[in-house]
C-alpha positions in Angstrom: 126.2 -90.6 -122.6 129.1 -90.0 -124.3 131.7 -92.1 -122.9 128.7 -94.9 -122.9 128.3 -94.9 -126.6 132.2 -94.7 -127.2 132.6 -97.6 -125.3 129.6 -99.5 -127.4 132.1 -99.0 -130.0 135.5 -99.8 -128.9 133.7 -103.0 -127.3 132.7 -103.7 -131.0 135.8 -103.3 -132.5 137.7 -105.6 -130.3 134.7 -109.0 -130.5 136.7 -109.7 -133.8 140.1 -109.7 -132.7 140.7 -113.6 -132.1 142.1 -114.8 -135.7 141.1 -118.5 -136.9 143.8 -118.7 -139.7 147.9 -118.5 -139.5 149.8 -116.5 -141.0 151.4 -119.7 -143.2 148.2 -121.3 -144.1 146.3 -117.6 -145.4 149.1 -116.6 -147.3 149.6 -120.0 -149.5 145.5 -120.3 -150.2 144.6 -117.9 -152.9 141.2 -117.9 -151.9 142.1 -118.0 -147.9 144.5 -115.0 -148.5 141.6 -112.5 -150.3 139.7 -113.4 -147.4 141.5 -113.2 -144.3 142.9 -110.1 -145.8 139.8 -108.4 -146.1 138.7 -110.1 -142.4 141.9 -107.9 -141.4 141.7 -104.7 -143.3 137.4 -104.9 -142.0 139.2 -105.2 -138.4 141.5 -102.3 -139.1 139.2 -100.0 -140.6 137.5 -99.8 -136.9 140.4 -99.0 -135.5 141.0 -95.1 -136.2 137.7 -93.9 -136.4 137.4 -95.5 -132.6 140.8 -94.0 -131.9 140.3 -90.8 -133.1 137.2 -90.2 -131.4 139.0 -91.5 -128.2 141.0 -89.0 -128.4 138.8 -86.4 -129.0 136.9 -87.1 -125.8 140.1 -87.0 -123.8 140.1 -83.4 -125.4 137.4 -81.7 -123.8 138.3 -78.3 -123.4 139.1 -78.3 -127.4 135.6 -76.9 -129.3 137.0 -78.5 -132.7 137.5 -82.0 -130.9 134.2 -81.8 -129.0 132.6 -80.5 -132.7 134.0 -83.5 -133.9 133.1 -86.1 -132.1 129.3 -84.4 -131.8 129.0 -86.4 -135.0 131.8 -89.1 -135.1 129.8 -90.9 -131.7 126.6 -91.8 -133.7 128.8 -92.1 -137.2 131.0 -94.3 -135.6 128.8 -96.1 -133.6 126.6 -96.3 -136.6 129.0 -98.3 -138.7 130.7 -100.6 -136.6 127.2 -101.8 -135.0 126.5 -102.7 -139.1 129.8 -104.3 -139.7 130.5 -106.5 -136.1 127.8 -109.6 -137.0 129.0 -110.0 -140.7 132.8 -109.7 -139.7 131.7 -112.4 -136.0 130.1 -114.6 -139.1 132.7 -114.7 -141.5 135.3 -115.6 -138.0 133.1 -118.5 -137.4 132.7 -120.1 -140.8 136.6 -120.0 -140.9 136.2 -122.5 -138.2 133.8 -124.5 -139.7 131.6 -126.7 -137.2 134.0 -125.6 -134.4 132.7 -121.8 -134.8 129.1 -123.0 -134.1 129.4 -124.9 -131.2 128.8 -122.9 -127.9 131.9 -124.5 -126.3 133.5 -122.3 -128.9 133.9 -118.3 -128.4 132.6 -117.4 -131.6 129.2 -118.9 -131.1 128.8 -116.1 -128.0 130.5 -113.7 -130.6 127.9 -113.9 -132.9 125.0 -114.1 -130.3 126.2 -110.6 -129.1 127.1 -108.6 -131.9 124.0 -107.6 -132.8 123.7 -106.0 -128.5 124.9 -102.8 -129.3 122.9 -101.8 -132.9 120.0 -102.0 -130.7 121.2 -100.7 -126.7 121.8 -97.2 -126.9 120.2 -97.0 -130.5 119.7 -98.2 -133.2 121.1 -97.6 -136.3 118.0 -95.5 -138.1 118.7 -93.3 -134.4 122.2 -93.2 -134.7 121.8 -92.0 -138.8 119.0 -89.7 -137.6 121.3 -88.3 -135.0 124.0 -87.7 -138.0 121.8 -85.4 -139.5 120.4 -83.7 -136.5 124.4 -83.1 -135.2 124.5 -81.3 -139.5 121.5 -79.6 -139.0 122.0 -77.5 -135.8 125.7 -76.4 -136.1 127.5 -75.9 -139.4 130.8 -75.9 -137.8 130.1 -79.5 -136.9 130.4 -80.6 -140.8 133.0 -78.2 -141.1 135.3 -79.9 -137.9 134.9 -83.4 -139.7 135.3 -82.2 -143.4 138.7 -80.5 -142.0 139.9 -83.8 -140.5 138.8 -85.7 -143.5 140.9 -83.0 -145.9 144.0 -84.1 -144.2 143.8 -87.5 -146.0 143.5 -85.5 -149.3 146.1 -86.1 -152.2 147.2 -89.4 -150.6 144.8 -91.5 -152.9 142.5 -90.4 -155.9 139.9 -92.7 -155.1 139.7 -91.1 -151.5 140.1 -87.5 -153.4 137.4 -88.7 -155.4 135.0 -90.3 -152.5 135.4 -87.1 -150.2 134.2 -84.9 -153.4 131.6 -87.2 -153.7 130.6 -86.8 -150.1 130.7 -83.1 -149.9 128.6 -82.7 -152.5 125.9 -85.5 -151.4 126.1 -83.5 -147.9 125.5 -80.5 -150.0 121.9 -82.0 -151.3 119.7 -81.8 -148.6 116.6 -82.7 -150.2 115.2 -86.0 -148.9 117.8 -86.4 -146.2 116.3 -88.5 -144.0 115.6 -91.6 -146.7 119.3 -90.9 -147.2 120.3 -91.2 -143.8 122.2 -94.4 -143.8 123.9 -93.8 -147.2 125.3 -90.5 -145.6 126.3 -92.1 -142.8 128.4 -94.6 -144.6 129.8 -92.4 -146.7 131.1 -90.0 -143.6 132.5 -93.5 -142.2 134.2 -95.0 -144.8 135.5 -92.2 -146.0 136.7 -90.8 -142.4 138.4 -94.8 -142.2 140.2 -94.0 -145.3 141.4 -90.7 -144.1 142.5 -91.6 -141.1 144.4 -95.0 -142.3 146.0 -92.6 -145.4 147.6 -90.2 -142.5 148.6 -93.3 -140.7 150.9 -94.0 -143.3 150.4 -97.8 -143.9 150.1 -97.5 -147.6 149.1 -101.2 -148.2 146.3 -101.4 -145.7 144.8 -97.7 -146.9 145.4 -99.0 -150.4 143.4 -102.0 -150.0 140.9 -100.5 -147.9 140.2 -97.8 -150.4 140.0 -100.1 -153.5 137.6 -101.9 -151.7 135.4 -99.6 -150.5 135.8 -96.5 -152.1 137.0 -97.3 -155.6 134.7 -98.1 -158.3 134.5 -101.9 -157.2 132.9 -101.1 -153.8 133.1 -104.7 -152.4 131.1 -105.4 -149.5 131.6 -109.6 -149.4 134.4 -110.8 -147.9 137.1 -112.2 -150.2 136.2 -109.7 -153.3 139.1 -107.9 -153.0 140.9 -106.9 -156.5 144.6 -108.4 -157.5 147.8 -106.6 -157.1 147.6 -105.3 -153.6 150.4 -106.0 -151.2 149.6 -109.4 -149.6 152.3 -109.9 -147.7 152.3 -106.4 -145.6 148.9 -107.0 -145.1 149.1 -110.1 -143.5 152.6 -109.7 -141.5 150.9 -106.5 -140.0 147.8 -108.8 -138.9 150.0 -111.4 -137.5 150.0 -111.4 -133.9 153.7 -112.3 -134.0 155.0 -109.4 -135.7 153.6 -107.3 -133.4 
């Protein structure tokens, strides 16, 4: 069961990797740029949490791995179900009439996104699964607040968001209507973690300003002005890899 549901999201996190727009054309639209760099910062947000809980299960003789990703599986999972059909959308209407047609991939992109929010559970399961992980074994929130700590002092926003999240965590009254907000907080703030320790300061930056800070963007395109463009886009282009 595990392996199944890791897979669900790895498969999820690689749907959005074919990339409409150039790195020459993005970076000389203003408009274009704020949105294909938030299409790329949404892709690589996916990335560690899917990562990091891949490496966990390759760990299974380690109790604070296993701990870990007793509650990263459904938080993960959780998130990037919610996120794949906006980010398969916004890939198709950069294509215009081209992303609807079913001779183009993005048309079976879209169709499918929603599979895996509803195979293996949906996302009021996977949230309800959060809190049932919290509930029976302390040392599970304790394993993913440790990881998340290591991201600490890197940003204030992220300082800020994790303080925010241990203390929501901290309320238990009425957790289940609060299911889904807790389980976006533990993702979005494990993302920002894990992209802080990475060390690419312009794609944690980014990230955090717009999804942490007190902007909270969820639209593509919203992002707020002096970020670092250009990293962001070389590290998305294909042919800088």
């Amino acid at each position: 069961m595990p392996i199944t549901r890791k897979n669900d999201g790895i498969h999820l996190v690689l749907i959005p990797r074919r990339r409409a727009n150039s790195k020459d054309i993005v970076a000389s639209w203003g408009l274009m740029s704020s949105r294909g760099i938030f299409t790329s910062i949404t892709r690589k947000e996916d990335d560690p949490i899917a990562l990091r809980m891949a490496r966990a299960l390759d760990r299974p003789g380690d109790d604070r791995e296993r701990l870990l990703l007793r509650i990263g599986l459904p938080v993960g999972k959780y998130w990037i179900c919610k996120r794949s059909p906006q980010h398969a959308y916004e890939a198709m209407e950069c294509l215009g009439g081209n992303g609807v047609i079913e001779d183009f991939i993005t048309a079976r992109l879209y169709r499918d996104a929603p599979i895996n929010a509803i195979w293996e559970g949906s996302g009021n399961v996977q949230a309800l699964d959060v809190l049932r992980a919290l509930s029976k074994s302390p040392d599970v929130l304790e394993a993913w607040l440790a990881e998340l700590d290591k991201g600490l002092g890197g940003n204030a926003a992220l300082d800020d968001a994790v303080a925010r999240l241990k203390s929501e965590l901290a309320d238990t009254e009425d957790a289940p209507y609060r299911a889904r907000e807790l389980a976006d907080w533990l993702a979005l703030t494990m993302q920002a973690s894990l992209l802080v320790q990475a060390g690419n300061a312009a794609v944690a930056d980014a990230f955090i300003a717009s999804r942490l800070a007190t902007r909270n963007d969820r639209n593509y395109g919203s992002l707020p002005r002096r970020l670092d463009i250009d990293a962001i886009i070389a590290r998305g282009d294909p042919r800088q890899a």
